[in-house]
N, C-alpha and C positions, 0 to 999 in steps of 0.2 A: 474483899471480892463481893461480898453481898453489897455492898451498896456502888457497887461498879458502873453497873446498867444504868437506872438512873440516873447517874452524874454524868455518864455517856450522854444520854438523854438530853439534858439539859444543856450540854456543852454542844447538841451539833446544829450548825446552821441552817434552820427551817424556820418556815412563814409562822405566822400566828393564826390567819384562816385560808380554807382554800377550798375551790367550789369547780365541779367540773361544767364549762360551757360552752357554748358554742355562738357561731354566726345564727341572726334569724332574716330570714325571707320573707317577702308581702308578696301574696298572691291577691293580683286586680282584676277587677270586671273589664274583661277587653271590649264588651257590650255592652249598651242599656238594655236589661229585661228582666225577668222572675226568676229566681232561684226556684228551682220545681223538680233539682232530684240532689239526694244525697248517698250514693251508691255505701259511703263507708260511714261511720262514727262517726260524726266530727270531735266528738267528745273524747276518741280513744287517744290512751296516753303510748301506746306500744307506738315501735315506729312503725313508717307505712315502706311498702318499696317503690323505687322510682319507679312512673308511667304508671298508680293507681290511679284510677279519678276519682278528686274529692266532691264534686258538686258539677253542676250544670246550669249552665245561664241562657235562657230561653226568649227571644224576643221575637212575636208571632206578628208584631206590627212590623216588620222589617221587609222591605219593597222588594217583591218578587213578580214585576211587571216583565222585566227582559227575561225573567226564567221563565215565565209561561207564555210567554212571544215565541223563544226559542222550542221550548217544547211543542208548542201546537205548528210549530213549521216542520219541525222535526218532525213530529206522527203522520201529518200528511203526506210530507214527502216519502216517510215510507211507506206509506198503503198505494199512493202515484206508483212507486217502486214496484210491488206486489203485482199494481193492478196492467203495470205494461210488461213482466216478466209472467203473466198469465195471458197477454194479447201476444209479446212473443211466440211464446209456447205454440199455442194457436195457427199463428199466421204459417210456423215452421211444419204444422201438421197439414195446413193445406195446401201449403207447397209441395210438399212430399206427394200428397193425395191429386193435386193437379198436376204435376210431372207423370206420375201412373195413367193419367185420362190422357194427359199429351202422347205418351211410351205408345200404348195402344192404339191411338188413332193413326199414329205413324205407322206402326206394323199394318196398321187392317189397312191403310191405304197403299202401301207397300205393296199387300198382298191385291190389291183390286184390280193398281196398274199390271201387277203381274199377269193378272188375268184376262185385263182389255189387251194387253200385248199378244198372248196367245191367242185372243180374241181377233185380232187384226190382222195377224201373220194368214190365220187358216182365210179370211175373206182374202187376203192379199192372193193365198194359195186360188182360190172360187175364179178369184175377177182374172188371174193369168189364164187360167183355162178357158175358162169364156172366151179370155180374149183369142187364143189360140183358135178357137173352135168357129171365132168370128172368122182372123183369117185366112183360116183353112176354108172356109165355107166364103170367104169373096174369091179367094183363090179359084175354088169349081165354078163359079159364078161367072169369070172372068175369062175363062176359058172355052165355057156354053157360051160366052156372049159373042165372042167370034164367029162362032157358028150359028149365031141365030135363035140359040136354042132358050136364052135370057134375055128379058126386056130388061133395056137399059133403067128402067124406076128399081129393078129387083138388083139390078149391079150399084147403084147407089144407095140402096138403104140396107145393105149387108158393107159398104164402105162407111155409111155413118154407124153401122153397130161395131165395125171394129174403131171406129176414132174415138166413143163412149165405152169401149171394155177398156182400153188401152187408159184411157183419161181415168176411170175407175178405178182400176189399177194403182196408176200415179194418187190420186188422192187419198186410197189405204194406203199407201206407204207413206205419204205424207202424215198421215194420222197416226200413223204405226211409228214414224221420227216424233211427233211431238209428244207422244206417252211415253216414250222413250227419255225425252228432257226428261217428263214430270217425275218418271219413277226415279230419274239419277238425283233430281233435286228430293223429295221424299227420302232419300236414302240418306241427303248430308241435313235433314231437320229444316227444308223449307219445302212448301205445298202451294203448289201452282194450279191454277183454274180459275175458268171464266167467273165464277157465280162465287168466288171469296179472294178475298187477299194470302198471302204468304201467307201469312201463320192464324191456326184454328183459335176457337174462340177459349180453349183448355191451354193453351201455350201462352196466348195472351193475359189472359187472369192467372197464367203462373208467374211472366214479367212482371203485372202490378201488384203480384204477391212478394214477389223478390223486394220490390222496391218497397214495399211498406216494412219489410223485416229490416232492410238498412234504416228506415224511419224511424221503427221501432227501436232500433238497438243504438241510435245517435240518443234518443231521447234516455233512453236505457242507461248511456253512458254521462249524459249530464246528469240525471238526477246522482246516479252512483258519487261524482264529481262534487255533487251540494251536498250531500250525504255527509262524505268524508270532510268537507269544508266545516258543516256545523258542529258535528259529532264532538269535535274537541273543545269547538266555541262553548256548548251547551256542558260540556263536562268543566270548562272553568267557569262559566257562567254558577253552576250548579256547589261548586268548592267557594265561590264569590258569595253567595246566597248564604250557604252554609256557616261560613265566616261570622255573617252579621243577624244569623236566627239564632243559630243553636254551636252555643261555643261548651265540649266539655274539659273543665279545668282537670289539669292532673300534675301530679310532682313532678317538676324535672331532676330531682333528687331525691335518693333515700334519706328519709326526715320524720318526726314527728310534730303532730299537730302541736302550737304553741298555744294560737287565741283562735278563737272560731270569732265573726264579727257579722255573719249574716246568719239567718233561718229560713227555713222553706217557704216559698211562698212570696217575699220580700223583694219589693222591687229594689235594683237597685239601676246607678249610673255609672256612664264610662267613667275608667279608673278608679273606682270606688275599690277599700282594700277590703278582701273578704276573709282571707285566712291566714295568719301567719305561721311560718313554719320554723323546724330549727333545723337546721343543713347538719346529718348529723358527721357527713364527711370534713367537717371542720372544726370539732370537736376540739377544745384546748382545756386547760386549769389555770384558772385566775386566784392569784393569790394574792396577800400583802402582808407587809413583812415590817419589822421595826426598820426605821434609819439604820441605825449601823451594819444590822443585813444587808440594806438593800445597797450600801455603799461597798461591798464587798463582792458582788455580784457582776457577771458582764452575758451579754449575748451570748449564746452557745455555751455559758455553765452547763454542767450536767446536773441534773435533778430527777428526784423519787417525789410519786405523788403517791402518799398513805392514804388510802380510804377508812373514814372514820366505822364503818364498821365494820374492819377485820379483814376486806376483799384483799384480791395480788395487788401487792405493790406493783406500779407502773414504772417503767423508767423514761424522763422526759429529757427535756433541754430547753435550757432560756431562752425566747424566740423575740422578747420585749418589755423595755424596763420602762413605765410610764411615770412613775415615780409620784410627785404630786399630783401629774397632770393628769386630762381625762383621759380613757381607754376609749379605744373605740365606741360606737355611738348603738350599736347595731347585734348587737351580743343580747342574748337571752337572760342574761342575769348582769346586772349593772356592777360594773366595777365598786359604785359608792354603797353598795350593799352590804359590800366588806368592810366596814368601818369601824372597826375596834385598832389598825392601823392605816394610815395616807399613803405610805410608799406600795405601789405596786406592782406586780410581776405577773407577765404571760409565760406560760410553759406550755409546749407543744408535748403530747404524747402519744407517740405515734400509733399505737394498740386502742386509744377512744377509736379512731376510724371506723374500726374494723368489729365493733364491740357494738351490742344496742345502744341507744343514744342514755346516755348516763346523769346528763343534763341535770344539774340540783344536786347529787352525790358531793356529800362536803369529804373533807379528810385534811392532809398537809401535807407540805411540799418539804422534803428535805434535800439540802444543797450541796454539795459537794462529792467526794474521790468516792462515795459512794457508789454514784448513783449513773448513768449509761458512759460510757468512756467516749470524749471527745474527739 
């Protein structure tokens, strides 16, 4: 029994080396310009989490003619904006302010005719009496003239005073009809007389007030119109711009730095690689094993990856058996690294994922009814 374990040992079918690795990534200069900030370490071996940024690539020679075309149409148009939504304003106060001067002139003319009418009635009242008193008085007239008592010049010039009250008369009522128009017109908002037109000179400049605020609010409405038109132009103009000055790099996965290949300051060019990373979400154990292991072996074996100092055992699965040939090209640690044996094995372990990047932890792979059930 003591020497049990050991001879276990030695009888169970495991790799000779095995190293945990993973995929690695090039992160490129999507612009020509200056490396001029490094928010993180480049140097730090911890992993980083995805959407840090590593660096930033600045390129201040980059043509920003249509962004500040766009811009300077932009600012004017909006002060244009400003400066007709404060002549609006304006125009709508003196409208408001010459509708009050028109309100008033209406009523005080309202009230005038009111007053030429009682004005006209009480003469209209004067001239019937007169006229009565004319012909009551050709009447006595007319009567002494039969008898002698009236010379004929006195019976005709008491006949022309009543044709002149009578005619009197008729043209107060005449006058007393047409102030009668003015005030019914006055009433419905138009003004009639000899010495102006229909409408006062406060009604008038509140029309070509009227009309200047539809002016106003056409232009109002175009500008608003270009407004809206450029606003988005200038905001992809401005994400365009952005693109080709100031690009900042960041991980699109959780990974650790591998090789840093630029420093601050450093110009660099398009596609140029700056940092390589290791995906640590693709984390696998590359092993290699003697020939007769590895002929023993198929896809989906179940396998234990030991860490050589002591850590939990993992449990994996055979995900690729490259044998002589090469391994993939793109891994952090080269398959031919391995070389105390040629045949090699990928094993997939599904807890690297989930684990800090482990990347360089050596240990060994044991194979078999061990190790995660198929």
């Amino acid at each position: 029994m003591f020497g049990l374990i050991p001879l276990r040992t030695l009888l169970q079918t495991s790799s000779v080396e095995a190293v945990i690795n993973a995929r690695v990534m090039t992160l490129r200069a999507p612009i020509a310009g200056e490396i001029v900030a490094l928010p993180v370490d480049l140097a730090a071996s911890e992993a980083v989490p995805a959407g840090k940024i590593l660096l930033s690539v600045v390129n201040p020679r980059a043509d920003r003619t249509r962004l500040d075309d766009l811009r300077r149409s932009f600012g004017q148009m909006k002060n244009q904006h400003k400066a007709v939504e404060a002549k609006l304003a304006a125009a709508r106060l003196s409208e408001a302010d010459l509708d009050r001067q028109a309100e008033k002139f209406r009523l005080g003319r309202i009230e005038q005719l009111a007053s030429r009418i009682a004005e006209t009635e009480s003469l209209i009242a004067v001239a019937g009496a007169r006229r009565e008193e004319a012909v009551a008085a050709r009447e006595r007239s007319e009567t002494l003239a039969r008898s002698g008592n009236v010379t004929a010049a006195e019976f005709a010039r008491l006949t022309r005073e009543v044709t002149a009250m009578t005619e009197t008369e008729t043209a107060t009522r005449h006058r007393l009809a047409a102030i009668a128009v003015e005030l019914a017109a006055a009433r419905a908002g138009i003004f009639i007389g000899d010495s102006y037109n229909d409408r006062p000179s406060s009604v008038q400049r509140g029309d070509e007030m009227r009309q200047r605020i539809v002016d106003l609010g056409a232009d109002l409405a175009s500008l608003e119109a270009e407004l809206q038109r450029l606003g988005p132009e200038l905001e992809a103009e401005q994400t365009r711009h952005q693109a080709f000055a100031d690009v900042a790099m960041t991980l699109p996965v959780a990974g650790r730095i591998w090789e840093t290949m630029v420093s601050p300051g450093e110009q660099v060019r398009v596609g140029q690689d700056l940092v390589r990373l290791i995906d640590c979400s693709t984390a696998i154990v590359t092993a290699n094993v003697t020939e007769s292991v590895y002929n023993r072996l198929s896809v989906g074996s179940t396998a234990r990856f030991i860490p050589a100092d002591g850590g939990k055992e993992l449990q994996g699965r055979v995900v690729n058996l490259t044998g002589l040939a090469g391994a993939p090209a793109n891994l952090a640690i080269e398959p031919a690294a391995l070389s105390k044996e040629s045949y090699r094995v990928t094993v997939s372990v599904r807890e690297l994922g989930s684990q800090s990047c482990g990347v360089g932890r050596t240990g060994r792979v044991v194979f078999g009814e061990h190790g995660l059930a198929p």
